[in-house]
N, CA, C and O atoms as a GROMACS GRO file, in nm:
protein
  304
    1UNK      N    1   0.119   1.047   1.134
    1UNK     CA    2  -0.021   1.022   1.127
    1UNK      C    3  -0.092   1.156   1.139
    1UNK      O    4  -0.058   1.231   1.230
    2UNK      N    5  -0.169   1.184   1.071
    2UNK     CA    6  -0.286   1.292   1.057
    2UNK      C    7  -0.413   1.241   1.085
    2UNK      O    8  -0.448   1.127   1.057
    3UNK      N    9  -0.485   1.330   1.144
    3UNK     CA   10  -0.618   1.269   1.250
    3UNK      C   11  -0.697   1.399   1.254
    3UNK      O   12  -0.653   1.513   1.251
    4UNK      N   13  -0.873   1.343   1.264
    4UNK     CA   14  -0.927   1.446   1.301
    4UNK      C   15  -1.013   1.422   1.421
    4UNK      O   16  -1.101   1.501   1.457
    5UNK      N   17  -0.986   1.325   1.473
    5UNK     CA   18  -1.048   1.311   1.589
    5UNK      C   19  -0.967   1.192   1.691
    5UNK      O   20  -0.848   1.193   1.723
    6UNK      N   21  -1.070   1.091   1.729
    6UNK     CA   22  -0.965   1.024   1.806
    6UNK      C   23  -0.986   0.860   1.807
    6UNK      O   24  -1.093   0.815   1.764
    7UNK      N   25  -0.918   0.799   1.840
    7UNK     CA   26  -0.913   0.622   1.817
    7UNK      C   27  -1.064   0.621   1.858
    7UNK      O   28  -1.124   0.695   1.936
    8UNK      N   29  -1.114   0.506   1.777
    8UNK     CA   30  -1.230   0.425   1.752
    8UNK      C   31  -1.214   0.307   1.785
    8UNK      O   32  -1.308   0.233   1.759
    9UNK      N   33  -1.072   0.236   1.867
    9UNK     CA   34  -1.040   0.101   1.861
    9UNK      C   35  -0.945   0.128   1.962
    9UNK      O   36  -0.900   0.235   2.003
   10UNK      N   37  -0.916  -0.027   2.003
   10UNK     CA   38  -0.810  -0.014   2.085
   10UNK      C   39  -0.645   0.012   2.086
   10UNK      O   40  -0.577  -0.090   2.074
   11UNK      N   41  -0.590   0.114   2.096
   11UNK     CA   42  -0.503   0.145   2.045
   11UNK      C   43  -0.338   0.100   2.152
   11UNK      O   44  -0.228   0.101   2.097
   12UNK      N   45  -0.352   0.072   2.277
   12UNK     CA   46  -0.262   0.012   2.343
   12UNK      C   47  -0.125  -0.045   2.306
   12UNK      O   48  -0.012   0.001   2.320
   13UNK      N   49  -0.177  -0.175   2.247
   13UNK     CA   50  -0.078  -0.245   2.159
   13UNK      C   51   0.011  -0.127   2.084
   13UNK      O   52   0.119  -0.080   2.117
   14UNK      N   53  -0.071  -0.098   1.973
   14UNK     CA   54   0.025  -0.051   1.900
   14UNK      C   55   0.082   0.067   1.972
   14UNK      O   56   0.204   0.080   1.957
   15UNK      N   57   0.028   0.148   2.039
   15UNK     CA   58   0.110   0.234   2.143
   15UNK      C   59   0.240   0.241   2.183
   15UNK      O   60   0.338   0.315   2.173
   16UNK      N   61   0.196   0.105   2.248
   16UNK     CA   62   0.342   0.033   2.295
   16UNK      C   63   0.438   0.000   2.221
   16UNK      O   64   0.553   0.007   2.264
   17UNK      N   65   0.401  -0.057   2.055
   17UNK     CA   66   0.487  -0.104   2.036
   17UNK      C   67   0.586  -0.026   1.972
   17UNK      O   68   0.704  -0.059   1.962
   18UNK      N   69   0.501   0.149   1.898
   18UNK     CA   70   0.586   0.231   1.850
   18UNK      C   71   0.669   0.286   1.925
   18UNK      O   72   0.780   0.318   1.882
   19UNK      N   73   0.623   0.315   2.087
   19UNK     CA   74   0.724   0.371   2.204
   19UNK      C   75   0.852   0.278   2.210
   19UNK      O   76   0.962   0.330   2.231
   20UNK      N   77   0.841   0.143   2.193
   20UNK     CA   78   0.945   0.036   2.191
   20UNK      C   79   1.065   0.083   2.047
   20UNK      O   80   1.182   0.120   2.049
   21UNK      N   81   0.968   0.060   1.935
   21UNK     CA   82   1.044   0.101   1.798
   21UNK      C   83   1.107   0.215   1.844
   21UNK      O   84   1.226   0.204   1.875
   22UNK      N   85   1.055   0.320   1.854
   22UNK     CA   86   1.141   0.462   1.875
   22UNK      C   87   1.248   0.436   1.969
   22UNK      O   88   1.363   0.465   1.937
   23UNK      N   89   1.223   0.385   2.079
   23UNK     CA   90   1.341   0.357   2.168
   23UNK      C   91   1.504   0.299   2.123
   23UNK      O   92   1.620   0.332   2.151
   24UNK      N   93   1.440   0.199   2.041
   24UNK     CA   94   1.547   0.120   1.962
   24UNK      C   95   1.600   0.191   1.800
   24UNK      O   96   1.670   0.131   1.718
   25UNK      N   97   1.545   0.328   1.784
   25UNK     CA   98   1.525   0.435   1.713
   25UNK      C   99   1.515   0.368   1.535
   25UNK      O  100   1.558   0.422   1.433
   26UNK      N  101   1.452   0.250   1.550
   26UNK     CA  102   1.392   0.167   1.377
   26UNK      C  103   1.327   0.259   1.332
   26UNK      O  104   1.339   0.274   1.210
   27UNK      N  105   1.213   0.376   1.423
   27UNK     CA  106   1.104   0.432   1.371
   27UNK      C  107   1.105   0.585   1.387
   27UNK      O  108   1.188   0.589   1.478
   28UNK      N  109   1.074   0.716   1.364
   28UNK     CA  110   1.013   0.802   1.372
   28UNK      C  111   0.921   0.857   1.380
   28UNK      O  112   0.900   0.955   1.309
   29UNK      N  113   0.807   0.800   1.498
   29UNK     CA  114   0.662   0.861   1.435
   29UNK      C  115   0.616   0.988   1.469
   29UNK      O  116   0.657   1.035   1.575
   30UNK      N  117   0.544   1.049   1.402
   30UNK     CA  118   0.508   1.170   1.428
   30UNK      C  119   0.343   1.195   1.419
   30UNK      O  120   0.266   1.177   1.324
   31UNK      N  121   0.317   1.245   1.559
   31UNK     CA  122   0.144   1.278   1.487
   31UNK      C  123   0.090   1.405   1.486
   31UNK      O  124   0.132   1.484   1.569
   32UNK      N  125   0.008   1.438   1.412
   32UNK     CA  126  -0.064   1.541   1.382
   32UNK      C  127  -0.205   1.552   1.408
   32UNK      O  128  -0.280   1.469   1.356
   33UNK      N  129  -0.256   1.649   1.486
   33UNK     CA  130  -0.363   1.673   1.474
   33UNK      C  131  -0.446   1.796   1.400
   33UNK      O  132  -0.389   1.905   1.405
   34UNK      N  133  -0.559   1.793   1.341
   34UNK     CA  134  -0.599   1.885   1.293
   34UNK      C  135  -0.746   1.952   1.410
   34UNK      O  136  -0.781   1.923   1.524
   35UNK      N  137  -0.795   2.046   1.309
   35UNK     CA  138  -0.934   2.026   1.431
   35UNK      C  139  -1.022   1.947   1.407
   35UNK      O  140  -1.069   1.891   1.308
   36UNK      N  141  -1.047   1.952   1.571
   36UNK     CA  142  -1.158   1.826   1.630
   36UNK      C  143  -1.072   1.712   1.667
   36UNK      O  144  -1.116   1.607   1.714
   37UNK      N  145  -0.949   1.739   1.643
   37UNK     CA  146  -0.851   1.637   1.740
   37UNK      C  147  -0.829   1.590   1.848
   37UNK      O  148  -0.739   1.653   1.904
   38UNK      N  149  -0.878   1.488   1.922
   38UNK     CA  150  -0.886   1.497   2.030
   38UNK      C  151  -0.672   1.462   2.086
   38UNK      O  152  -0.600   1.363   2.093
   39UNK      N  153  -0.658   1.594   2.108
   39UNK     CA  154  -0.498   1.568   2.117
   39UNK      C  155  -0.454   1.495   2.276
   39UNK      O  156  -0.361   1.415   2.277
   40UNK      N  157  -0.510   1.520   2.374
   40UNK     CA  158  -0.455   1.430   2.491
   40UNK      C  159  -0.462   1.269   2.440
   40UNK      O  160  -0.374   1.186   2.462
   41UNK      N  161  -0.594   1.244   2.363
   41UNK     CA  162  -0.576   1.067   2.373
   41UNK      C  163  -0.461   1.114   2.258
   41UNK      O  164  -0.361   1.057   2.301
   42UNK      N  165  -0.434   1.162   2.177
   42UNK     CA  166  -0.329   1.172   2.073
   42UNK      C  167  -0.159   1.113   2.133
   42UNK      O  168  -0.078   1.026   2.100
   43UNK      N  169  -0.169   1.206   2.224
   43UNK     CA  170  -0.034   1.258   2.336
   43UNK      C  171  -0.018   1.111   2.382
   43UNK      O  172   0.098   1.090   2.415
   44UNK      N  173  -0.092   1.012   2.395
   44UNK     CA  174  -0.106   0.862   2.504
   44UNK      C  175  -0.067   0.807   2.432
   44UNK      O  176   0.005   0.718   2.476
   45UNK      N  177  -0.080   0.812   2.288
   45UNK     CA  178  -0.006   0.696   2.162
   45UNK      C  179   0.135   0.696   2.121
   45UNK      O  180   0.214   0.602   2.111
   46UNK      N  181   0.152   0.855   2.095
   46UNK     CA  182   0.320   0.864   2.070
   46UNK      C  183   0.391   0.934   2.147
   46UNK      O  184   0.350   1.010   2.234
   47UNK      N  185   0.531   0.906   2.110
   47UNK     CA  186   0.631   0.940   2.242
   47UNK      C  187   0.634   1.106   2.252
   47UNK      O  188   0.599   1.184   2.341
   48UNK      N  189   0.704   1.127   2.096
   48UNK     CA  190   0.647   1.338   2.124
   48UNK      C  191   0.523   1.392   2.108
   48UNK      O  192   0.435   1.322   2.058
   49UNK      N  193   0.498   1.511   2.144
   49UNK     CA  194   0.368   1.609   2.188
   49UNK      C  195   0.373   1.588   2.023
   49UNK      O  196   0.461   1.595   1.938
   50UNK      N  197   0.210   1.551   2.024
   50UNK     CA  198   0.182   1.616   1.893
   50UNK      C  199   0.184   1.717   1.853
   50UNK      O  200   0.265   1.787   1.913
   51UNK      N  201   0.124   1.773   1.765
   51UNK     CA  202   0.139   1.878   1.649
   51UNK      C  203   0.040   1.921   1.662
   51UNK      O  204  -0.013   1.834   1.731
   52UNK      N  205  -0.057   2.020   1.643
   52UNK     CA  206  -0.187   2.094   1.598
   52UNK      C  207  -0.177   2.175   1.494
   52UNK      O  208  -0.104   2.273   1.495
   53UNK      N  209  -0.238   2.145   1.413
   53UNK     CA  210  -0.270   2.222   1.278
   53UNK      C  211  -0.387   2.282   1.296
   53UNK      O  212  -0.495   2.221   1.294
   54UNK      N  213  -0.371   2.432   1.318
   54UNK     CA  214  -0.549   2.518   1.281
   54UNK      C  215  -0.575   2.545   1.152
   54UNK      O  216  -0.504   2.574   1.056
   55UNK      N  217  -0.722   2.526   1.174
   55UNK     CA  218  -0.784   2.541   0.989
   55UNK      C  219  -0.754   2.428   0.937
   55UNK      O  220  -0.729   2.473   0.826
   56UNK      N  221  -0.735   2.309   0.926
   56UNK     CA  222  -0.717   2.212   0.858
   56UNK      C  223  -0.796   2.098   0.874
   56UNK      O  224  -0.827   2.051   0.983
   57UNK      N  225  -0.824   2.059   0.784
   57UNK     CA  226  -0.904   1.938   0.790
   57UNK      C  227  -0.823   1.861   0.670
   57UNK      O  228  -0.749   1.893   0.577
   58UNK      N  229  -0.901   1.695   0.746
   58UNK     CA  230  -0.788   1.570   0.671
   58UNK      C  231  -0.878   1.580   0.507
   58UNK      O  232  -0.809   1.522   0.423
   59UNK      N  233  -0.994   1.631   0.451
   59UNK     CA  234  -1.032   1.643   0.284
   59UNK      C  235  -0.922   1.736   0.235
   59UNK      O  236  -0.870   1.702   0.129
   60UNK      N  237  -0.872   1.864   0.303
   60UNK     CA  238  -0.761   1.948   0.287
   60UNK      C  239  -0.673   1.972   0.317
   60UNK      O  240  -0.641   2.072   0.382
   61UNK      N  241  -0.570   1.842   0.256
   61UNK     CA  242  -0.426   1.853   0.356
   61UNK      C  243  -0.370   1.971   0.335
   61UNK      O  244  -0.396   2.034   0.233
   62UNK      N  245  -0.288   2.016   0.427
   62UNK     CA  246  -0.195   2.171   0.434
   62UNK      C  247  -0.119   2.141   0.296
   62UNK      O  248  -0.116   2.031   0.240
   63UNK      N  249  -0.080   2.217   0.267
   63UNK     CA  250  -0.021   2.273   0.118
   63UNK      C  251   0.124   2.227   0.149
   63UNK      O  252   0.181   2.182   0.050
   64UNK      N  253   0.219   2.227   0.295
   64UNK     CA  254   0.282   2.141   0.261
   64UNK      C  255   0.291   1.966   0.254
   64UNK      O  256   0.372   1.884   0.210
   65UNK      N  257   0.174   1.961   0.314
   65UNK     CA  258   0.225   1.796   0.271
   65UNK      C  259   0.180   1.763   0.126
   65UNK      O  260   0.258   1.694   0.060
   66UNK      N  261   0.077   1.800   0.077
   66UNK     CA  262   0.051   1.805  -0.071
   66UNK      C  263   0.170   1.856  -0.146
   66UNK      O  264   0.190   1.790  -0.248
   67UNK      N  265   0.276   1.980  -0.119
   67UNK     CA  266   0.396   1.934  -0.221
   67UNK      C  267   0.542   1.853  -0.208
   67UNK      O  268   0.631   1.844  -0.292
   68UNK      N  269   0.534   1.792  -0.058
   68UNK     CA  270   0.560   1.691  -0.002
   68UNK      C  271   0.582   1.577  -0.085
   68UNK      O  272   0.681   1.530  -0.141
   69UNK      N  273   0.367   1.524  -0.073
   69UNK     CA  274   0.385   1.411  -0.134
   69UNK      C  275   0.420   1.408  -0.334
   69UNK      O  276   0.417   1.309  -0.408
   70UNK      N  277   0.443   1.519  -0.362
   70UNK     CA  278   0.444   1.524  -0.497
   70UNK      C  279   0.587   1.592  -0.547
   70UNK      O  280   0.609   1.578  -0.667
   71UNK      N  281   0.671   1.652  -0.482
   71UNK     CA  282   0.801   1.660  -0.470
   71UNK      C  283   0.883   1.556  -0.523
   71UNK      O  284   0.928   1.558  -0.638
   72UNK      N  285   0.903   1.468  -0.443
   72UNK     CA  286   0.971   1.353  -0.507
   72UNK      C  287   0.903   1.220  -0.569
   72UNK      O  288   0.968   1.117  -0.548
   73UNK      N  289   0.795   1.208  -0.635
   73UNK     CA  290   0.764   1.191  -0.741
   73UNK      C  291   0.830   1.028  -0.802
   73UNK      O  292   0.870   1.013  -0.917
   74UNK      N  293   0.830   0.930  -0.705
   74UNK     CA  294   0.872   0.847  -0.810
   74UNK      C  295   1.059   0.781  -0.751
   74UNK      O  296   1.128   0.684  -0.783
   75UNK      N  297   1.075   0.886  -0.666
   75UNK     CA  298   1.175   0.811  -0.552
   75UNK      C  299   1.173   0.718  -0.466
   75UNK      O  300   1.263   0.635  -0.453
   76UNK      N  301   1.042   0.722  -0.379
   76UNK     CA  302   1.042   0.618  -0.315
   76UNK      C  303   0.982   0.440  -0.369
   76UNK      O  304   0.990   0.346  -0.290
   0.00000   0.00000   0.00000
């Protein structure tokens, strides 16, 4: 997940339920913050320390996830 700020809603539930998934290792989540992230409530949702990206904003994803998502093209 990529974010530029912080939950608008209640985020608990699903909190919990990805800490559960990861446990039982179904899931991998990973989050990202850019700036204006509020990264502690970030840190309360998923199991590892997020990420901080400087200079980035979510209109301008970093250059790698843009050749990321265009890399494989039709694989998934």
């Amino acid at each position: 997940m990529i974010t530029d700020g912080a939950a608008t809603d209640q985020v608990e539930k699903v909190a919990q339920r990805l800490k559960e998934e990861e446990e039982k290792k179904s899931v991998a989540f990973f989050a990202v913050g850019v700036e204006g992230a509020d990264m502690s409530r970030l840190g309360e949702i998923v199991v590892r320390t997020p990420l901080k990206l400087k200079g980035q904003n979510v209109t301008h994803p970093p250059l790698i996830l843009v050749e990321l998502s265009s890399s494989d093209q039709g694989k998934w």
